[in-house]
C-alpha positions in Angstrom: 0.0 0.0 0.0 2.9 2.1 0.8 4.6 1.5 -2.6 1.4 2.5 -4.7 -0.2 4.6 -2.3 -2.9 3.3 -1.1 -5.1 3.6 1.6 -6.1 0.1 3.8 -9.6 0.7 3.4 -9.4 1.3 -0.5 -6.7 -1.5 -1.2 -8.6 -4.0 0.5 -11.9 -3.0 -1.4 -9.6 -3.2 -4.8 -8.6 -6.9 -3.5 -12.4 -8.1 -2.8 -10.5 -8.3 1.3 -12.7 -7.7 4.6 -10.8 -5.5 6.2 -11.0 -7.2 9.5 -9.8 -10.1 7.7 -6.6 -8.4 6.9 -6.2 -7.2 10.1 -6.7 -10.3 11.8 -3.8 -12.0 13.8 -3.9 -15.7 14.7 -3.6 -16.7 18.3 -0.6 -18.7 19.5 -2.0 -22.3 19.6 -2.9 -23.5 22.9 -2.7 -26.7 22.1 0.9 -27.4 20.6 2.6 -27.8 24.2 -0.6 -30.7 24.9 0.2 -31.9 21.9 3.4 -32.3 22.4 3.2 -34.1 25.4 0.2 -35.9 24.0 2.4 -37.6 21.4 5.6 -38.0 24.0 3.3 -40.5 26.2 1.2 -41.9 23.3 5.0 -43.2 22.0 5.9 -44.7 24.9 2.3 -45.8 25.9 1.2 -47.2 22.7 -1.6 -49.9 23.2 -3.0 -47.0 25.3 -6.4 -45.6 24.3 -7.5 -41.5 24.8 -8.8 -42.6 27.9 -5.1 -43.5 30.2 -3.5 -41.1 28.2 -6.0 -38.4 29.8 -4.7 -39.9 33.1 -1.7 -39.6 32.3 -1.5 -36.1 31.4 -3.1 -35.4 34.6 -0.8 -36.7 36.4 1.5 -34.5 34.8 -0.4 -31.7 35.7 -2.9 -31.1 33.0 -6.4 -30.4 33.1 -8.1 -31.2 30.0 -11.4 -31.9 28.6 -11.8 -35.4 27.0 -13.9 -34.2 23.9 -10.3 -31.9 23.1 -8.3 -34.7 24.0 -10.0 -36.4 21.2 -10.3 -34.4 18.7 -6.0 -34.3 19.3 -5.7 -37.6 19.6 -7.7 -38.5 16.3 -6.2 -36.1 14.1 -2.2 -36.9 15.1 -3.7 -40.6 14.3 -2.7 -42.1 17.7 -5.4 -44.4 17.5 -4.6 -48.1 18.9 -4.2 -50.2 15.6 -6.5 -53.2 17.0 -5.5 -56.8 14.8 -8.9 -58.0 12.2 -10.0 -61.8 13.7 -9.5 -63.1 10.5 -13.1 -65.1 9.5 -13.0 -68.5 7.4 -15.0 -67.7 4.2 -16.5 -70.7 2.3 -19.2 -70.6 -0.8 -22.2 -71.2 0.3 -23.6 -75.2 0.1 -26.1 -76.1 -1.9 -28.7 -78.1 -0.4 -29.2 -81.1 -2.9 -32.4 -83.3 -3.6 -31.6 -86.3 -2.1 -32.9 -89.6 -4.1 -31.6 -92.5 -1.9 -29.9 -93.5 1.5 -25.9 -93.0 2.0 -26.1 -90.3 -0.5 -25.1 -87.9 2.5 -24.8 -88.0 5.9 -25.3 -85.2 8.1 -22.6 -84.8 11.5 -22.4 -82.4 14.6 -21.6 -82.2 18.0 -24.4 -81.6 20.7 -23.5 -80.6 24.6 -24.5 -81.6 27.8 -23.3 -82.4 31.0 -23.6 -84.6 34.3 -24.8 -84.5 37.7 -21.3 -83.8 38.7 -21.1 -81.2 36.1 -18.6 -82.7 34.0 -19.4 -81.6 30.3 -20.6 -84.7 27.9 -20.3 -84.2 24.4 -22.6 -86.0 21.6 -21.5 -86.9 18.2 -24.7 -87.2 16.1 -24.2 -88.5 12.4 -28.0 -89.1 10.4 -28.6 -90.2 7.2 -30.2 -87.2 5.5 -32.5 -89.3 3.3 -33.8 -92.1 5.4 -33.7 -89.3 8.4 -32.0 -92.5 10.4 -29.4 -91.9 13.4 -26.4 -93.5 12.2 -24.4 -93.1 15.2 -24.5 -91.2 18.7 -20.9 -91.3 20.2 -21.1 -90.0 23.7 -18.0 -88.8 25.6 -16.5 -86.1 27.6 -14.1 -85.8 24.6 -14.5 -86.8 20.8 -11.3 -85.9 18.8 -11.2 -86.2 15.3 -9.7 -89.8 15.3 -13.4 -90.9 17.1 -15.0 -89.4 14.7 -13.5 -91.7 11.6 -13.7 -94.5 14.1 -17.3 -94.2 14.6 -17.9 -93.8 10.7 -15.8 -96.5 10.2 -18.2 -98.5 12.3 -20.9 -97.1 10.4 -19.4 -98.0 6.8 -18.5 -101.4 7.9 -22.8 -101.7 8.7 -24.2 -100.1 5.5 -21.1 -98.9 3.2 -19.9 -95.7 2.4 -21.6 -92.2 1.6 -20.9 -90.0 -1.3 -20.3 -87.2 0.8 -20.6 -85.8 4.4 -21.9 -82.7 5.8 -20.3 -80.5 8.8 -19.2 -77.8 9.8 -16.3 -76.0 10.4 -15.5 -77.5 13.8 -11.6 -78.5 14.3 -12.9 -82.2 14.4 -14.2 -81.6 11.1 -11.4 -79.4 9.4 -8.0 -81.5 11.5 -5.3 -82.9 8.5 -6.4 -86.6 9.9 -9.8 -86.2 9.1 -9.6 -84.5 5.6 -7.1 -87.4 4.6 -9.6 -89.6 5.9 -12.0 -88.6 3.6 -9.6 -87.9 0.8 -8.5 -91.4 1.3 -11.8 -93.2 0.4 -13.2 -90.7 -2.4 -15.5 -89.1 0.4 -17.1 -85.5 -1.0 -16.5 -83.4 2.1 -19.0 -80.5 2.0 -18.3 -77.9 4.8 -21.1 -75.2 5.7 -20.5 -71.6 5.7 -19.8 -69.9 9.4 -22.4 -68.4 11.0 -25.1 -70.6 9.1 -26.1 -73.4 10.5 -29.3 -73.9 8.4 -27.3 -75.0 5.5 -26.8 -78.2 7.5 -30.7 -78.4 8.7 -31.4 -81.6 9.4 -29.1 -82.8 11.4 -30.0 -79.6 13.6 -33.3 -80.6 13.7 -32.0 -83.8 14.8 -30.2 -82.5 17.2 -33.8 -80.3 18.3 -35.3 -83.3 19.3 -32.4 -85.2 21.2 -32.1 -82.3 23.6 -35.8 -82.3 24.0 -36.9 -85.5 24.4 -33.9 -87.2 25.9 -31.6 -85.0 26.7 -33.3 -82.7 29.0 -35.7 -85.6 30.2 -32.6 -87.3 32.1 -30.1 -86.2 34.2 -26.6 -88.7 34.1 -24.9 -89.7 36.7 -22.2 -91.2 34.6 -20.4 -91.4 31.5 -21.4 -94.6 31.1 -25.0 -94.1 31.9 -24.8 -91.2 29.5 -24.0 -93.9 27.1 -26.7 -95.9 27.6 -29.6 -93.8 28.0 -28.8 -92.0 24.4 -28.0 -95.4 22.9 -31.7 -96.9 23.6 -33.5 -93.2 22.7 -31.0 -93.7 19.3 -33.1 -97.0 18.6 -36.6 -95.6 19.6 -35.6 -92.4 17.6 -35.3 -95.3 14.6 -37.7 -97.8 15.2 -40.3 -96.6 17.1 -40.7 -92.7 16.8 -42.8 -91.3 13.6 -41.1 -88.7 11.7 -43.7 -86.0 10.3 -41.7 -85.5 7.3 -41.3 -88.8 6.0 -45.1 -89.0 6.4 -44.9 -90.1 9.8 -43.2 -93.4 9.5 -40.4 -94.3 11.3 -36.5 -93.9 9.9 -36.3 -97.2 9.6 -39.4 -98.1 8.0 -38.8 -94.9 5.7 -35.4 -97.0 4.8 -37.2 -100.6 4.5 -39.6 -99.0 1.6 -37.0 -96.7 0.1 -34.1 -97.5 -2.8 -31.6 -100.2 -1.4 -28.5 -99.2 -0.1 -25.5 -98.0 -1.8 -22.5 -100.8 -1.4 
């Protein structure tokens, strides 16, 4: 203004300026010693959240509001980095029209537990055709081995299925049971996480072995766990109608169905 002659008012009306605008001086930031110690601590602290590092600025001798502490924090990006579970993905499984018995078989675990309050788990396998339970291994432990024992048991009574449904349970997804089923040509079809629908029927199955025997008995024993779930395995089968295979029994529903695959 000096060099041209110019007057404030008129050179800040030539330059489009407010002229409180131009005569505006910023304040010294009143945050940049906080900050400073903000980012000290957060260094040596740094699985700390806002929260401690408020404390710990107290301590020091500060007295600061937690909204400001904040709106610090977030924008010198001294947020904790937290690690991303990482989730199993899997397609979805189809669910297939089912024409005869050992087509598939259906497996999951059920828990319980005994008088004493020692846990009992259930290994239910069902033959999703014929609705039959295959197998109900009882124990306080079932590791992946006892599962291919028990449908080695299973294969040695009516042959082999084409494939087997489960889920994602370590039983299910160990190296000695996906050899297993490598090893004699069984289709392995594992549900997605988080949907246990996709393997419905032995759910259902599972439904009714809570209710009906299950919660109806209370074990005093391992071995009497056995037993009970054994004889409600052959009623389930011989005796009890099933409403969707128009209320005849598994094993009827088998006897009148296509033979068994050798």
């Amino acid at each position: 203004m000096k060099e041209y002659d110019y007057s404030e008012r008129a050179a800040c009306k030539l330059l489009d300026v407010d002229r409180s605008s131009y005569r505006y001086e910023p304040k010294p930031d009143r945050n940049a010693q906080l900050l400073q110690e903000l980012i000290e601590i957060a260094r040596q602290k740094p699985r700390y959240g806002y929260r401690r590092l408020q404390v710990l600025l107290e301590r020091r001798g500060w007295t600061v509001n937690h909204k400001r502490l904040y709106r610090l924090y977030r924008k010198e990006n001294l947020a904790v980095r937290r690690l991303r579970r990482k989730r199993l993905l899997r397609p979805a499984v189809p669910i297939a029209q089912l024409q005869r018995a050992n087509e598939e078989w259906s497996m999951d675990f059920v828990m319980d537990g005994l008088a004493t309050g020692r846990a009992v788990r259930v290994l239910t396998i069902v033959d999703s055709f014929t609705r039959e339970c295959l197998a109900l291994e009882v124990d306080s432990c079932l590791s992946s081995r006892r599962v291919t024992r028990a449908l080695e048991w299973i294969i040695q009574q009516r042959g082999a299925p084409e494939r087997v449904r489960c889920d994602n349970g370590p039983e299910f997804t160990s190296r000695h049971f996906l050899g297993w089923c490598e090893e004699r040509r069984i289709q392995l079809l594992h549900i997605q996480p988080g949907r246990p629908m996709q393997n419905g029927r032995v759910e259902s199955f599972n439904g009714r072995l809570r209710d009906e025997c299950l919660n109806a008995n209370w074990f005093q024993s391992i071995g009497q766990a056995k037993q009970r779930i054994e004889s409600w395995r052959e009623e389930y089968n011989r005796e009890r109608p099933h409403s969707s295979l128009g209320y005849l029994t598994p094993a009827e529903f088998a006897a009148r169905g296509a033979p068994l695959l050798s």
